[in-house]
DOFI-758362 format. One record per residue: residue number from 1; residue in three letters; x, y, z of N, C-alpha, C in turn. Coordinates in steps of 0.1 Angstrom, whole numbers, plus 5000, padded with zeros to 4 digits. Atoms other than C-alpha are relative to their C-alpha. Example, Ala and Ser with C-alpha at 12.3 -4.5 7.8 and 13.67 -1.06 7.14 Angstrom:
2
> 1	ALA	5009	4988	5000	5123	4955	5078	5009	5012	5000;
> 2	SER	4991	4989	5000	5137	4989	5071	4992	5011	5008;
% end
This chain:
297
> 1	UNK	5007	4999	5013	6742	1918	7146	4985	5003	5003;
> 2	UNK	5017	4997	4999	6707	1916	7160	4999	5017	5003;
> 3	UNK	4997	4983	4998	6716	1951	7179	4994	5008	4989;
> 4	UNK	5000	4990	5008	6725	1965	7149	4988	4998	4990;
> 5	UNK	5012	5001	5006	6696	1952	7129	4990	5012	5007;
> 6	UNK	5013	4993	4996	6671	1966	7153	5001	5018	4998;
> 7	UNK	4996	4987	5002	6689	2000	7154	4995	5007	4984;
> 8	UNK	5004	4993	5013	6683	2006	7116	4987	4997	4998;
> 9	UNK	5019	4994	5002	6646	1997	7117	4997	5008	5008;
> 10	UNK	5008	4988	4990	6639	2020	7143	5009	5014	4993;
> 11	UNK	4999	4990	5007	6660	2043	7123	4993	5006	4984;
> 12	UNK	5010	4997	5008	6637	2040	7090	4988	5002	5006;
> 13	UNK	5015	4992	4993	6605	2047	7112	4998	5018	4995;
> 14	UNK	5006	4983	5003	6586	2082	7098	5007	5006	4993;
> 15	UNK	4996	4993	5009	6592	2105	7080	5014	5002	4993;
> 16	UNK	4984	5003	5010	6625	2104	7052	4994	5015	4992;
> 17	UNK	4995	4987	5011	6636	2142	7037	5005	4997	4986;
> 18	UNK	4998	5005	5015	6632	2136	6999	4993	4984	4998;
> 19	UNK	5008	5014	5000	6613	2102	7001	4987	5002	4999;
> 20	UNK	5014	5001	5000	6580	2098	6988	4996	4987	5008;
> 21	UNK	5004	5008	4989	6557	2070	7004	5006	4986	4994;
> 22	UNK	4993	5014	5011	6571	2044	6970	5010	4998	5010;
> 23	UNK	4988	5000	4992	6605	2056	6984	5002	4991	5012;
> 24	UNK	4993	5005	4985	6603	2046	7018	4992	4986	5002;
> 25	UNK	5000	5014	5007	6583	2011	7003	5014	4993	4999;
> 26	UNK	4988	5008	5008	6614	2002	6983	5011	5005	5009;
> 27	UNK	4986	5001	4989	6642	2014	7012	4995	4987	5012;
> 28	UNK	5001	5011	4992	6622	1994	7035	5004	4985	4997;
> 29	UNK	5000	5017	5003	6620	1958	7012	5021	5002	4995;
> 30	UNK	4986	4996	5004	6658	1971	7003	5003	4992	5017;
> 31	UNK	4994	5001	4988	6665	1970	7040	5000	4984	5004;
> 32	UNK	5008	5015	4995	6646	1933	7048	5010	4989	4990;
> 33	UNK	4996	5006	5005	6665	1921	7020	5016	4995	5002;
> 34	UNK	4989	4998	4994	6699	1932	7030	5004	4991	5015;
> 35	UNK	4999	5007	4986	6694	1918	7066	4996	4985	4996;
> 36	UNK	4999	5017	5007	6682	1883	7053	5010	4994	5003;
> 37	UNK	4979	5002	5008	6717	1880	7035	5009	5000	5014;
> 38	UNK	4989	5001	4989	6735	1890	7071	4996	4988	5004;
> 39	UNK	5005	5009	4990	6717	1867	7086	4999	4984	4997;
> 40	UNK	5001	5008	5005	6715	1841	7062	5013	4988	5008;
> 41	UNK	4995	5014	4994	6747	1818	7080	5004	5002	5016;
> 42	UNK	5002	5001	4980	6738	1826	7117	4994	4994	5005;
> 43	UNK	5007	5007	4996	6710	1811	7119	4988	4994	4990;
> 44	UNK	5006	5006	5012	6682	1791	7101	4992	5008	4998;
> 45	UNK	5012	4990	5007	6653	1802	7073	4994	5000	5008;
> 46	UNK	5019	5004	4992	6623	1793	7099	5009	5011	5010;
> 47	UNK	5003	4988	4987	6640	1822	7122	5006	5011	4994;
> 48	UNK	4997	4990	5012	6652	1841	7093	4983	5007	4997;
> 49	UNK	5009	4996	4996	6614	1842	7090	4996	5003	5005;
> 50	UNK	5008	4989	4990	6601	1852	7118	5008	5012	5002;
> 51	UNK	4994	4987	4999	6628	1880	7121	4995	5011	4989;
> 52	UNK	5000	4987	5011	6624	1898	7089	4993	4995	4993;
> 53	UNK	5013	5004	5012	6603	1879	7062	4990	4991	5004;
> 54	UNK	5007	5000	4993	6574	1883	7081	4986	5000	4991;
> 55	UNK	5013	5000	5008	6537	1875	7068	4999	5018	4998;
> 56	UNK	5006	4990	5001	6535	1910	7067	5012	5009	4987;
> 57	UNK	4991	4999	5004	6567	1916	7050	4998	4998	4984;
> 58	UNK	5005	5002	5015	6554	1896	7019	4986	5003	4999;
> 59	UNK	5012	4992	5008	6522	1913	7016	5003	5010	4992;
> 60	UNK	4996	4983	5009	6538	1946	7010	5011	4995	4988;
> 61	UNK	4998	5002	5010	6561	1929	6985	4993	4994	4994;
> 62	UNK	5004	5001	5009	6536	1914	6970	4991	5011	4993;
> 63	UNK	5009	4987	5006	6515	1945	6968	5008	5014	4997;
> 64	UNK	4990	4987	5003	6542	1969	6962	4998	5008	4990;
> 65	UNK	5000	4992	5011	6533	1978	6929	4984	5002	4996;
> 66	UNK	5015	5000	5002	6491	1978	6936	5000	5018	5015;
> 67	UNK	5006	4987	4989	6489	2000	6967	4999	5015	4999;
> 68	UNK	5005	4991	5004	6477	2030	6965	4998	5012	5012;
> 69	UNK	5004	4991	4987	6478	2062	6991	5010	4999	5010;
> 70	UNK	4984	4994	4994	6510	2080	7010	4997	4993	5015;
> 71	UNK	4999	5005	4986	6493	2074	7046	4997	4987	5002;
> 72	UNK	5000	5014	4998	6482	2037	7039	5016	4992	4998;
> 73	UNK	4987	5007	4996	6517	2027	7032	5014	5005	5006;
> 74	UNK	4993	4996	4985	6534	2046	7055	4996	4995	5013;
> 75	UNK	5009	5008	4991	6512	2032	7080	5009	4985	5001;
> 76	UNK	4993	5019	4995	6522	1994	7073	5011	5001	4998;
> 77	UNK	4983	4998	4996	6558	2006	7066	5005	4997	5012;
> 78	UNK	5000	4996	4981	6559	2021	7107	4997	4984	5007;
> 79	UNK	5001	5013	4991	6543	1989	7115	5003	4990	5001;
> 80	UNK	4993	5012	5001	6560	1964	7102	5011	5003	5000;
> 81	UNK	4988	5000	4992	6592	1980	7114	5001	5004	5014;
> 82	UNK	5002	4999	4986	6578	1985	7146	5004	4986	5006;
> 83	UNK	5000	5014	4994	6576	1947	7150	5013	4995	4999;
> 84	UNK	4989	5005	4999	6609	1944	7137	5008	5002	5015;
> 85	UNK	4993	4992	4990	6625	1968	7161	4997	4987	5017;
> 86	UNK	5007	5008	4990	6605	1947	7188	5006	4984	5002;
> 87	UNK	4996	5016	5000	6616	1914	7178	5016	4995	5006;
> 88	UNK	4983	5003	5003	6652	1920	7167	5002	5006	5018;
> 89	UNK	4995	5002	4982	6656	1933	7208	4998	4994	5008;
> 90	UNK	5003	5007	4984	6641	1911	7227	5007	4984	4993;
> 91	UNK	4989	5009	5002	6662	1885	7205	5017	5000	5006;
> 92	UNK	4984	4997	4992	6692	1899	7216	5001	5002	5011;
> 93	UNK	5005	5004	4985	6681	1902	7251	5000	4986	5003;
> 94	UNK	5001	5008	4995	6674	1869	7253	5013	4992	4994;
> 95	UNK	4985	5003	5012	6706	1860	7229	5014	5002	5015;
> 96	UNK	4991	4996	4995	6725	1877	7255	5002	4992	5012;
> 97	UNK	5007	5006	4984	6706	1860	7287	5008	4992	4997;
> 98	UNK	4996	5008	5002	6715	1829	7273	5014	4996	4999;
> 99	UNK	4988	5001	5003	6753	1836	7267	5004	5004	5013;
> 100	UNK	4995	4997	4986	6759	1852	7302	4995	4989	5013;
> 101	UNK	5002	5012	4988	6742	1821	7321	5008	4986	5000;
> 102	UNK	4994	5007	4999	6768	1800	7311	5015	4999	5004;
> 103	UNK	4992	4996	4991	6798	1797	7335	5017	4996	4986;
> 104	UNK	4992	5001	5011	6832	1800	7309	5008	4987	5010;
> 105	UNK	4993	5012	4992	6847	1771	7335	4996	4986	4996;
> 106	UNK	5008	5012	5002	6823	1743	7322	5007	4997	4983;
> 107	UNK	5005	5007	5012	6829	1719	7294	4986	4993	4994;
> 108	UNK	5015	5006	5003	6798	1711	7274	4999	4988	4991;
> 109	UNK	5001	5016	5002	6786	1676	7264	4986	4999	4993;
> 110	UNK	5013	5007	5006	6754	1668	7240	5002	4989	4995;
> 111	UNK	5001	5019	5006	6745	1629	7239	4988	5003	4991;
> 112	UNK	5011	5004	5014	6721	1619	7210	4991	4988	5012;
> 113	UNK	5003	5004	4993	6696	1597	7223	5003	4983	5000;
> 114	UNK	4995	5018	4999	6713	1562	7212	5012	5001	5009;
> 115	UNK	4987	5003	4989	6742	1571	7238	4987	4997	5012;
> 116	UNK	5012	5003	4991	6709	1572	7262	4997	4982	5005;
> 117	UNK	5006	5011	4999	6700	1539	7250	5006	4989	4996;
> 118	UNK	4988	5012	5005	6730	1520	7235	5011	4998	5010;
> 119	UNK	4989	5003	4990	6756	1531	7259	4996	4989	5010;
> 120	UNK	4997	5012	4990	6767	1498	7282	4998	5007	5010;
> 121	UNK	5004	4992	4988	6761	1522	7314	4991	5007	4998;
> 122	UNK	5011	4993	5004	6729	1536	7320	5001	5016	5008;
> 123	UNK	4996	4987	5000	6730	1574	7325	5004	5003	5017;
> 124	UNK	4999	4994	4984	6723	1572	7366	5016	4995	5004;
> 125	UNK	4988	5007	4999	6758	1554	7365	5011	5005	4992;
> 126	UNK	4989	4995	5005	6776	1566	7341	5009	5012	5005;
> 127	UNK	4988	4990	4997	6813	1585	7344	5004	5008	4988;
> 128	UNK	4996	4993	5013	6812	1611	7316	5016	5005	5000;
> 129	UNK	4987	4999	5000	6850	1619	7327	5005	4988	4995;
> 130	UNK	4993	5011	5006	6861	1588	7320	4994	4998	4986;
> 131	UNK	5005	5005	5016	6840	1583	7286	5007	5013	4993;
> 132	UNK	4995	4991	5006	6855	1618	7276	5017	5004	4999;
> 133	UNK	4989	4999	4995	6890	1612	7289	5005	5018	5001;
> 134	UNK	4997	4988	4997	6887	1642	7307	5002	4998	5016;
> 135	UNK	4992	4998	4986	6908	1654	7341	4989	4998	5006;
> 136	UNK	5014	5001	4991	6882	1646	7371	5002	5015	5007;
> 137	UNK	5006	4984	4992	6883	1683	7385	4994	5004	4989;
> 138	UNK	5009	4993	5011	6867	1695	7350	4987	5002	5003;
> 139	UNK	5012	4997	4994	6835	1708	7356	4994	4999	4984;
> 140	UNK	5006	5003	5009	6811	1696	7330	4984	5006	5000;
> 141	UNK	5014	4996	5003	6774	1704	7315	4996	4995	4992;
> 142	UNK	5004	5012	5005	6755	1675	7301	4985	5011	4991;
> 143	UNK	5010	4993	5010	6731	1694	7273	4990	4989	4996;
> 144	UNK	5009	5009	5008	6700	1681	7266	4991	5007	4989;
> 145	UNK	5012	4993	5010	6683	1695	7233	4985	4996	5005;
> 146	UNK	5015	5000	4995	6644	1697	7238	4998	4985	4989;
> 147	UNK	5001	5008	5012	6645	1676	7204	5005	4984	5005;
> 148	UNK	4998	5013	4990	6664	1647	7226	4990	4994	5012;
> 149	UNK	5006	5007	4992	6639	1645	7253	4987	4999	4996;
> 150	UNK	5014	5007	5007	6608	1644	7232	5003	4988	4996;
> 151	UNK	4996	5008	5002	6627	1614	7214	5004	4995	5010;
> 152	UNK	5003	5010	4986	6629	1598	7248	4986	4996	5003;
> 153	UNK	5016	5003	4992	6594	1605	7259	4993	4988	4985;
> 154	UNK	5010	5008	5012	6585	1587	7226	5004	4983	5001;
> 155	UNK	4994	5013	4997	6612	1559	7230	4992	4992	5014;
> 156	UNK	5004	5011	4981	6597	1550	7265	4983	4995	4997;
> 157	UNK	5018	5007	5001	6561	1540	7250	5006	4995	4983;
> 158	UNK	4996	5007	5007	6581	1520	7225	4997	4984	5002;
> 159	UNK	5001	5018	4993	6575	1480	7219	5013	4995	5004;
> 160	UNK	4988	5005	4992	6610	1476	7226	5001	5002	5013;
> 161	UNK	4993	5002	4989	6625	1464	7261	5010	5011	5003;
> 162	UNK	4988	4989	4999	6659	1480	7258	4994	5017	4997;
> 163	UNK	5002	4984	5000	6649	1514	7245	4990	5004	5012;
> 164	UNK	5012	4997	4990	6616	1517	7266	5005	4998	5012;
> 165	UNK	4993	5002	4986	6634	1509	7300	5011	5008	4996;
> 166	UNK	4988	4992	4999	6667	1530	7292	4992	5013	4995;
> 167	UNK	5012	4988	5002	6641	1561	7280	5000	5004	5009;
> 168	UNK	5003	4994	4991	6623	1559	7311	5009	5002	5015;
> 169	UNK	4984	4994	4993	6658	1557	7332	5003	5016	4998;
> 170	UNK	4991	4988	5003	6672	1586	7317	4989	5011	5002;
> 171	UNK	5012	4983	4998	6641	1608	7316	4999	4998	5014;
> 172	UNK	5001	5002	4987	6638	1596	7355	5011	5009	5010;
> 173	UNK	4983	4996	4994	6676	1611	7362	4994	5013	5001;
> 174	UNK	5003	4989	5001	6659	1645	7347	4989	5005	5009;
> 175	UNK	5010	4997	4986	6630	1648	7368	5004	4999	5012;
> 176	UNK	4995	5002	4983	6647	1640	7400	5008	5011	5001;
> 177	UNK	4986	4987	4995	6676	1668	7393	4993	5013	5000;
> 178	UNK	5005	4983	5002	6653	1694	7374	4984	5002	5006;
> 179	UNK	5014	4998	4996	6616	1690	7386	4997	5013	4994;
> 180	UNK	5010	4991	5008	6605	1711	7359	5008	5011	4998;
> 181	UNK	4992	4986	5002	6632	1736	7357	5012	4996	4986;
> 182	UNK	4989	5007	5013	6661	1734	7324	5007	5002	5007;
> 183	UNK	4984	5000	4998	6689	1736	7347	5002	4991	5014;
> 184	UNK	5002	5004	4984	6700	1720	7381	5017	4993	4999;
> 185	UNK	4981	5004	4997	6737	1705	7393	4991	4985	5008;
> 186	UNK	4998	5016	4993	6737	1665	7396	5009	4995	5006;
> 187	UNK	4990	5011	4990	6771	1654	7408	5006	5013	5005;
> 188	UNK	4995	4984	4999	6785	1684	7428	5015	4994	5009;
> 189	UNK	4988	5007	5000	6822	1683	7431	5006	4999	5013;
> 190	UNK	4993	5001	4984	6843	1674	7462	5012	4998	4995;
> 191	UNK	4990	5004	4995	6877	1667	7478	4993	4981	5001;
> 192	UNK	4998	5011	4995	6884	1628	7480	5012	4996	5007;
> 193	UNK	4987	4998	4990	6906	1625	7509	5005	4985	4997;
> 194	UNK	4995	5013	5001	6912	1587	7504	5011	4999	4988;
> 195	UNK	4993	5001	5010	6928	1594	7471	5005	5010	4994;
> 196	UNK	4993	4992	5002	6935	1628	7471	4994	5009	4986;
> 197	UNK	5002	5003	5018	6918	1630	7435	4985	5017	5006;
> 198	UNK	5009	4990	4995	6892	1664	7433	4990	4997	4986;
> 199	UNK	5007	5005	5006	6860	1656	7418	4993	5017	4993;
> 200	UNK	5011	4986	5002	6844	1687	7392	4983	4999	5001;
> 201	UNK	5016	5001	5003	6806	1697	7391	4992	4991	4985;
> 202	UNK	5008	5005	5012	6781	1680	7367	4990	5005	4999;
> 203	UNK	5014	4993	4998	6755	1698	7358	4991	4995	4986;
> 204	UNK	5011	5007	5017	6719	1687	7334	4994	5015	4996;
> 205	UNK	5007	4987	5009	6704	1713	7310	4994	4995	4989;
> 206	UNK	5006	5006	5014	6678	1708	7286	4993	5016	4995;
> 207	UNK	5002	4987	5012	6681	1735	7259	4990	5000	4994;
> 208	UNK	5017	4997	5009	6647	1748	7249	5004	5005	4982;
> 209	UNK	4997	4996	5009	6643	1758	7216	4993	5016	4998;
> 210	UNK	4999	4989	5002	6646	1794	7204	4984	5001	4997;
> 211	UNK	5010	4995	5005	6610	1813	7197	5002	4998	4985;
> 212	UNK	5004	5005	5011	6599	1803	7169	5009	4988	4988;
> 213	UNK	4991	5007	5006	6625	1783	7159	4994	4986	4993;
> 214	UNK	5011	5014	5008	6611	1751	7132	5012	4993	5001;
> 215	UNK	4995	5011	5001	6629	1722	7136	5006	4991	4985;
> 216	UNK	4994	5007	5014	6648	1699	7109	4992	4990	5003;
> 217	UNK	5009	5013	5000	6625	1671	7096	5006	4989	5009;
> 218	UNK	4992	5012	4994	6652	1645	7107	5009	5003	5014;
> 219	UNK	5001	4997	4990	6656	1645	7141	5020	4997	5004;
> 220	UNK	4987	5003	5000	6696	1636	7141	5005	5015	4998;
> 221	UNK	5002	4986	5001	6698	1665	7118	5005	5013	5009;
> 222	UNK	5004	4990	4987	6682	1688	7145	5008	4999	5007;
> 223	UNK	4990	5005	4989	6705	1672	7171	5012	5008	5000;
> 224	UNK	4985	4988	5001	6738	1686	7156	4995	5014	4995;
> 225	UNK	5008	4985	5001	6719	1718	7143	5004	5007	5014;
> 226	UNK	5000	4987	4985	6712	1728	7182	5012	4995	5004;
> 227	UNK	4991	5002	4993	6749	1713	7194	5003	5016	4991;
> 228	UNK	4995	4990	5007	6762	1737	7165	4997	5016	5008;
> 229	UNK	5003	4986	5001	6742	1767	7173	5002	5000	5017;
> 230	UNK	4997	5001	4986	6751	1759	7216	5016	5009	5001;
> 231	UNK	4985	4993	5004	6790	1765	7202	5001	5008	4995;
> 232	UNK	5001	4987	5003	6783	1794	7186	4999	5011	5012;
> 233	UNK	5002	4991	4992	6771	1809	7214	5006	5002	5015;
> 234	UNK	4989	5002	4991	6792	1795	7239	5013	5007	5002;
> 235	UNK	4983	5000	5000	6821	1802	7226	5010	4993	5001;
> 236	UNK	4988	5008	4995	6839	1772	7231	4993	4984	4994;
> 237	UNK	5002	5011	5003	6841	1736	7219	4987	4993	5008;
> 238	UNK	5012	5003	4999	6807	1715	7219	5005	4982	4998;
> 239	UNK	4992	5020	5000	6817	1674	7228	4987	4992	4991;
> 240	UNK	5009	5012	5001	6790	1649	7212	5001	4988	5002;
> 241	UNK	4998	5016	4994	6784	1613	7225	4988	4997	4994;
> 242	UNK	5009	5007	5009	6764	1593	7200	5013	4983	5001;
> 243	UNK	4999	5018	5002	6765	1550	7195	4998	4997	4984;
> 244	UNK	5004	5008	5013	6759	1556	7157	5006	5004	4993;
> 245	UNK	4986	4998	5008	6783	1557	7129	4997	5015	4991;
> 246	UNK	5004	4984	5011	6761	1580	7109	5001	5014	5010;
> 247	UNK	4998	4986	4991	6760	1610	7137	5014	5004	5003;
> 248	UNK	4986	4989	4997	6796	1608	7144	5005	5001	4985;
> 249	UNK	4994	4992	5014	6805	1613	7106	4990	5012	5000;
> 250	UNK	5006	4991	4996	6775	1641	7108	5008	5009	5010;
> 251	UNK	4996	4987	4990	6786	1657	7139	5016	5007	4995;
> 252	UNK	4987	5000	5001	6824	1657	7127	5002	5009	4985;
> 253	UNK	5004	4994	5013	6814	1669	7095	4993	5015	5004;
> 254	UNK	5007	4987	4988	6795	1702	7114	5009	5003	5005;
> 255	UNK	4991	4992	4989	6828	1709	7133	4999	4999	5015;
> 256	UNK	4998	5006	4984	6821	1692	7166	5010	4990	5003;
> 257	UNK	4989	5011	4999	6841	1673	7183	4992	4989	5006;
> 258	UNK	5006	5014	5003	6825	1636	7183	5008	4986	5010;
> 259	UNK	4988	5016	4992	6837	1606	7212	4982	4990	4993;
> 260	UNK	5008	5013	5008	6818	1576	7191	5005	4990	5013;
> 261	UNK	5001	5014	4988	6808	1547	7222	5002	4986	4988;
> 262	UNK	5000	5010	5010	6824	1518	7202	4990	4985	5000;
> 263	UNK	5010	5007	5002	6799	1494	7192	5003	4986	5000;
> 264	UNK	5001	5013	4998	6791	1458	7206	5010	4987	4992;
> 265	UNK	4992	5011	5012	6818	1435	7190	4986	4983	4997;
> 266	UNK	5008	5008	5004	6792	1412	7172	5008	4981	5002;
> 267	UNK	4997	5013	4995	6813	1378	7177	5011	4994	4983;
> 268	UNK	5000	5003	5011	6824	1356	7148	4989	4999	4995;
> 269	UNK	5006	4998	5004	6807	1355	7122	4992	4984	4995;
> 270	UNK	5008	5016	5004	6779	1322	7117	5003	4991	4989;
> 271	UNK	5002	5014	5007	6779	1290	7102	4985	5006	4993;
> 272	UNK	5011	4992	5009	6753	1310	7076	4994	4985	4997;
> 273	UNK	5008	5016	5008	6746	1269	7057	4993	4995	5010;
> 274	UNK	5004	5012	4988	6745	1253	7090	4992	5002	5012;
> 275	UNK	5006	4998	4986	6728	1274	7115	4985	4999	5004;
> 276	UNK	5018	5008	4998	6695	1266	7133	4993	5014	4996;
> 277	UNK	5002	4989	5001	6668	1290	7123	4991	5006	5009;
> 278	UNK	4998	4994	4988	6663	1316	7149	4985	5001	5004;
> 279	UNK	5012	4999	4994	6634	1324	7172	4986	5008	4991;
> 280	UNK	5014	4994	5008	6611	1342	7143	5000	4990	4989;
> 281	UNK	4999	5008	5012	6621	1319	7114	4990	4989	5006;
> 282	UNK	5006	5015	4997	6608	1290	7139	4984	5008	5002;
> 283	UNK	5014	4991	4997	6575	1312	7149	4992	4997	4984;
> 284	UNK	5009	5001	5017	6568	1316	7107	4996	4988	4996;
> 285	UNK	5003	5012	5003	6571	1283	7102	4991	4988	5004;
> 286	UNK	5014	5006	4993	6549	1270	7131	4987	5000	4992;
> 287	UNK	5011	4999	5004	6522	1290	7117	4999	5000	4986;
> 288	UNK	5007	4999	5009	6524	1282	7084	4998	4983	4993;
> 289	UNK	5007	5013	4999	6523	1243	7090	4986	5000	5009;
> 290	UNK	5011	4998	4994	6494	1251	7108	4989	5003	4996;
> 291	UNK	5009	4998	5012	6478	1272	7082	5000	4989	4989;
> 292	UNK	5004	5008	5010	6485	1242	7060	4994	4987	5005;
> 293	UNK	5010	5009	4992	6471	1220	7086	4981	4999	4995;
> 294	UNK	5013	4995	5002	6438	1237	7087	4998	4999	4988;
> 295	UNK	5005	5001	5016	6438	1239	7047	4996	4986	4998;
> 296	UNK	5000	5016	5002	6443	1198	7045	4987	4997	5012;
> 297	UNK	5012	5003	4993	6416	1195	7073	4988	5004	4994;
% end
């Protein structure tokens, strides 16, 4: 689709037999309008915009019916389907990069970052075959959205313990594999002669995000957004590992396939009348015999 996008702006460029300059105005916003629409459930508005409804795109619709003079708007016609022509290929170029660097032998895996930081095993330890009850020769690819490891880097200067130490674990795993590169192979597979058993590759990847691409306010959201748009381009089933009830109805609802880390069995449930009150209840209450200390003083 990009292809053929760019093909027909570079086929409106110059001169049109029977087209005045209005003419080749209104075929052009004809054209921008039309591609939109293809494009409207491939990918999102924020790259809907930068493809075709381009700051430049709404000037000439807004001034479509002011401008004035054959070679001024033939001029920003040419030019603002020059840029398309430009765009829409080096999208598909890198559209294409992207789909041929990934080996069709690999299963792909995007965690959220509460499997990071909830999962019972911390990442340098974890057995994604066994959490995904998958064969141990499968060769896997542990996806990291860019969107996941900003939400690390943030988690790890958190006042929480647990998240702030499971953060700077997991971001720790990534620097040691990738030193600055998005790809690299962490468990690489072998023969186990003891047991006969054949171990697949593992490999980490942190998926940048497309040029220009704008992000969903809600960073969960975003999460299944880039799994989604991974399986699109993949071609093939997209796994998610999340610890929270709301992401696997999300992700499942999106058309991924979703292994939910079942969550901490909380215990019975308390003596609610009779129980002592807990380490902040007794904190509030210190200080507010205290403040009524000092008032009576």
């Amino acid at each position: 689709m990009l292809q053929r996008l760019a093909n027909e702006a570079g086929n409106l460029r110059g001169p049109s037999p029977g087209l005045d300059e209005t003419g080749r105005l209104l075929r052009y916003l004809e054209w921008t309008t039309e591609a939109a629409r293809s494009l409207r459930f491939q990918v999102s508005d924020g790259d809907i915009e930068c493809l075709v409804l381009t700051p430049g795109y709404r000037a000439l619709l807004a001034a479509s019916g002011s401008i004035k003079g054959a070679r001024l708007i033939n001029g920003l016609v040419d030019a603002e389907l020059e840029t398309c022509v430009r765009v829409f290929e080096a999208a598909a170029k890198a559209l294409q990069a992207l789909i041929e660097r990934w080996p069709l032998t690999e299963r792909f895996v995007v965690a959220d970052s509460s499997f990071y930081i909830h999962n019972p095993v911390r990442l340098e330890d974890v057995d994604l075959h066994q959490i995904l009850s998958l064969r141990s020769s499968e060769n896997l690819r542990l996806l990291f959205p860019i969107t996941v490891v900003d939400e690390l880097d943030r988690l790890k200067e958190s006042g929480k313990e647990r998240p702030r130490w499971r953060a700077s674990s997991t971001l720790s795993v990534l620097d040691r594999i990738l030193a600055g590169r998005t790809a690299g192979n962490w468990r690489t597979g072998r023969f186990l002669a003891e047991d006969g058993d054949i171990r697949g590759d593992v490999t980490l990847e942190i998926v940048l995000d497309p040029p220009g691409h704008v992000r969903l306010p809600v960073v969960d959201d975003e999460i299944i957004d880039r799994a989604v748009a991974v399986q699109a381009l993949a071609g093939r089933p997209v796994r998610l590992l999340t610890c929270d009830t709301g992401q696997h109805t999300r992700g499942c609802a999106a058309g991924l396939e979703v292994t939910k880390i079942p969550a901490k069995d909380p215990g019975p449930e308390p003596d609610w009348e009779n129980k002592a009150p807990g380490l902040r209840a007794q904190r509030r209450a210190a200080q507010q015999a205290k403040a009524t200390s000092t008032t009576d003083g």
